[in-house]
C-alpha positions in Angstrom: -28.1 -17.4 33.1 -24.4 -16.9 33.8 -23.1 -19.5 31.6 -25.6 -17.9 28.8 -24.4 -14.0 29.5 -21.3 -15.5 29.3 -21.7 -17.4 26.0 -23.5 -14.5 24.2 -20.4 -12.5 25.2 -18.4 -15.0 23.7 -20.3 -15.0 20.7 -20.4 -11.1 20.2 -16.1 -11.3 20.4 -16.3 -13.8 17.6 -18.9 -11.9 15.1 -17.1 -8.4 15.9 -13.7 -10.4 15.3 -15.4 -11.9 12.1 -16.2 -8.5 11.0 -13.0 -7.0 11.1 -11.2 -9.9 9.3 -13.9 -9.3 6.9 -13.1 -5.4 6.6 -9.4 -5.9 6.8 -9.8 -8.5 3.7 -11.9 -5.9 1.7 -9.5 -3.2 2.5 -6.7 -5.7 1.1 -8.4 -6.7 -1.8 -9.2 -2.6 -2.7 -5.8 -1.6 -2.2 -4.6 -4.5 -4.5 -7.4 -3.3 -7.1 -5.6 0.2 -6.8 -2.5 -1.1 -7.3 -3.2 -3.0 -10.3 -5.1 0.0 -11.7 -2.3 2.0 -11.1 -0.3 0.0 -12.9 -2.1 -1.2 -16.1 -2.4 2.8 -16.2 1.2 3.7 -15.7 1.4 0.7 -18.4 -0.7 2.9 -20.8 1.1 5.4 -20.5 4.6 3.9 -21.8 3.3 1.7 -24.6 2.3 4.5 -26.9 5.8 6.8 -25.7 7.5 3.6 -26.9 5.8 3.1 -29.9 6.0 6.7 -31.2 9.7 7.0 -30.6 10.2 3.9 -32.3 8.7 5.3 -35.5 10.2 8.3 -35.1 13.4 6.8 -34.9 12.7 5.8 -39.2 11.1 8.6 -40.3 14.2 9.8 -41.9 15.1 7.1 -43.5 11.3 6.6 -45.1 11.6 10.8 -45.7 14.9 10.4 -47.8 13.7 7.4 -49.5 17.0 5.5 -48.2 18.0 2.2 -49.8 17.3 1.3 -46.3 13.9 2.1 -45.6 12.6 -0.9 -47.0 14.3 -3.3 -44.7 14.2 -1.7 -41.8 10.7 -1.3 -41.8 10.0 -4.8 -42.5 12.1 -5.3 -39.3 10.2 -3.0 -37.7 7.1 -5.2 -39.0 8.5 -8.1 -37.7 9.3 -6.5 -34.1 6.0 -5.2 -33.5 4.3 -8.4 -34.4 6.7 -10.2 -31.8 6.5 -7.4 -28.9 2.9 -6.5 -29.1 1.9 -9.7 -27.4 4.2 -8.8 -24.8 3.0 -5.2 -23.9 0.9 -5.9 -20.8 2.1 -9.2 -20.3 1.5 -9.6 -16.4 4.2 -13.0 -16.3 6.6 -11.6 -18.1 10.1 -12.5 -17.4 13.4 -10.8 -17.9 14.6 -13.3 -20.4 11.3 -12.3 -22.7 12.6 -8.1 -21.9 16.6 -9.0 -23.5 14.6 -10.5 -26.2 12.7 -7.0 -27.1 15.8 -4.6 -26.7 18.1 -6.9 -28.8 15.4 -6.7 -31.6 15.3 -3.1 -31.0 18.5 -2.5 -30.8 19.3 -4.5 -33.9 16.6 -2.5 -35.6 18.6 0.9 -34.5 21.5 -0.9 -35.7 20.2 -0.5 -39.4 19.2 2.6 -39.1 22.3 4.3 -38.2 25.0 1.2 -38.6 28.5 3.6 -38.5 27.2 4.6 -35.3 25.9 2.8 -32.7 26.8 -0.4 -31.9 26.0 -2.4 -28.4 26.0 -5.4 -25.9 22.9 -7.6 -24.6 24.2 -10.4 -23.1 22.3 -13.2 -21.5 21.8 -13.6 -17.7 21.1 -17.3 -17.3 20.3 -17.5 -13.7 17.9 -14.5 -14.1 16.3 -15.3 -17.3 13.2 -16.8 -15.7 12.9 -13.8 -13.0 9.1 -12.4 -13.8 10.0 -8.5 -14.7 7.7 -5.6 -15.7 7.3 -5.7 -19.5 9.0 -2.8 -21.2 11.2 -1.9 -18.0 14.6 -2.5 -19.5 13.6 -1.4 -23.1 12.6 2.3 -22.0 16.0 3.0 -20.3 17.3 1.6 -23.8 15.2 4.0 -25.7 15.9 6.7 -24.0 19.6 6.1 -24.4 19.0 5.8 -27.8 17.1 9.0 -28.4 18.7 11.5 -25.9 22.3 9.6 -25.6 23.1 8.4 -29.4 21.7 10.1 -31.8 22.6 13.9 -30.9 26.2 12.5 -31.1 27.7 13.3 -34.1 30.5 9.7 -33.4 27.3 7.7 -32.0 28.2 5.8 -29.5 27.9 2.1 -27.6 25.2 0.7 -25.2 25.9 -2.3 -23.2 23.1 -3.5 -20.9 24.2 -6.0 -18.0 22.2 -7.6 -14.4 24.3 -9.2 -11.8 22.3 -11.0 -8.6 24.3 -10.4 -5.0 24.7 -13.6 -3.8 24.4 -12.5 -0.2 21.4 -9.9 -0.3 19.6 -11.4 -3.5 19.4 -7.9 -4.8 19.3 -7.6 -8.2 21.1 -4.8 -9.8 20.2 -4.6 -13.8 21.8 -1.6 -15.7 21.7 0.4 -19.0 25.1 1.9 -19.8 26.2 4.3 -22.7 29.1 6.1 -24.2 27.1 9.1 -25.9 26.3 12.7 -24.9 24.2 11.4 -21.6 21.2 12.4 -21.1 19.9 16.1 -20.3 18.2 17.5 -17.1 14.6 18.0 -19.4 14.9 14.5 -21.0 15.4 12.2 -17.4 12.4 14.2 -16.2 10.3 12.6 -19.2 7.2 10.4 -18.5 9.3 7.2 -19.6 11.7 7.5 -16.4 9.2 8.7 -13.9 6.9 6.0 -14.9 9.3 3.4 -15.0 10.3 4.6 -11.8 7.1 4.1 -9.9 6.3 0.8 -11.3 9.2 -0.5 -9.5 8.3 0.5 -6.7 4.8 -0.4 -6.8 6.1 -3.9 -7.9 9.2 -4.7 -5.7 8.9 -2.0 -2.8 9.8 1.6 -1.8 13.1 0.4 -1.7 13.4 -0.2 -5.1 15.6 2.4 -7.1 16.8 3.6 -10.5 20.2 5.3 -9.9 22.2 7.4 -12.7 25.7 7.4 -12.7 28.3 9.7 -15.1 30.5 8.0 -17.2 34.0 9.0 -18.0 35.1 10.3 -20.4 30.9 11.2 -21.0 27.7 9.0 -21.0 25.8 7.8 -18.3 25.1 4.6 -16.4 21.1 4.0 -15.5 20.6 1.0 -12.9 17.9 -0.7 -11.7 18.3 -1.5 -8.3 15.5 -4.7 -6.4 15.0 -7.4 -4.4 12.5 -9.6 -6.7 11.5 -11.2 -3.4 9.8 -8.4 -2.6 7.3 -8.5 -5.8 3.7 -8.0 -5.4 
């Protein structure tokens, strides 16, 4: 009787340890559900803010029926086809990100040639580092729209990354030479969203940091350890 008290006891400690592996595993699995939810929403969020800015960004040209317009809507065309893929690509790496902002950049190129002109080089021992899609080209966006184009000498954009070779923390940045960007325009949904999702993919100790130029513009970094993804 002793040895079968003692077996039921030990069978009772298995089942209720069973059971909350079980719950802890479900609680897992729904927090990552949330997460991805969170994120595919966040993602919603910045495609269509990308994609109107983008046409805004030609509308003048098409208004004033510019030699131009032709072209650089056939680039546009041609960008699209190539980044739509791309929009909620879940493996996308930083290598397929330059990609985008040097066909975007090229594209605002065109449309204002006197003006801007900028600097994407490549990161070869990053380029296969998996990095959330669009990341890199809202901070170019924004630079263009609230940076650029209210200056009436335009301006230059370089975009550089760097890995520490002691902390692995990769620092990846988005620097202009325009006006900067207002108080009203960093609090825009592109930042705060872009924001979050770097933190929900490498961390809370994750950062974007903005730094002031001299003489004027401003310096946006992204600041992560891609160890710590997801």
């Amino acid at each position: 009787m002793i040895v079968t008290l003692v077996a039921l006891r030990l069978e009772r400690k298995e089942r209720d340890r069973a059971d909350r592996l079980q719950i802890e595993l479900e609680k897992n699995m729904l927090e990552r559900e949330l997460l991805d939810a969170r994120l595919r929403l966040l993602q919603a969020q910045i495609e269509p803010h990308f994609l109107f800015n983008t046409l805004a960004n030609i509308e003048a040209l098409v208004e004033s029926r510019s030699d131009n317009a032709g072209p650089v809507l056939r680039h546009l065309i041609a960008y699209l086809r190539a980044a739509m893929p791309r929009l909620s690509d879940a493996d996308a790496t930083l290598d397929t990100e330059l990609q985008l902002v040097r066909a975007y950049l090229e594209l605002m190129h065109m449309r204002m040639p006197d003006r801007l002109q900028f600097s994407v080089p490549n990161v070869p021992d990053l380029n296969h580092m998996r990095f959330p899609a669009m990341a890199l080209l809202t901070l170019v966006e924004n630079v263009v729209r609230h940076g650029i184009d209210p200056s009436l000498t335009g301006g230059r954009i370089e975009v550089g990354g760097k890995r520490d070779s002691k902390t692995g923390i990769v620092t990846l940045s988005v620097a202009d030479t325009g006006i900067g960007m207002s108080e009203t325009a960093l609090a825009g949904t592109g930042l705060s969203n872009l924001r979050t999702r770097l933190q929900a993919i490498y961390g809370p100790d994750a950062r974007l940091d903005l730094h002031e130029e001299t003489p004027h513009g401003l310096r946006v970094e992204l600041v992560f350890h891609p160890g710590n993804h997801a």
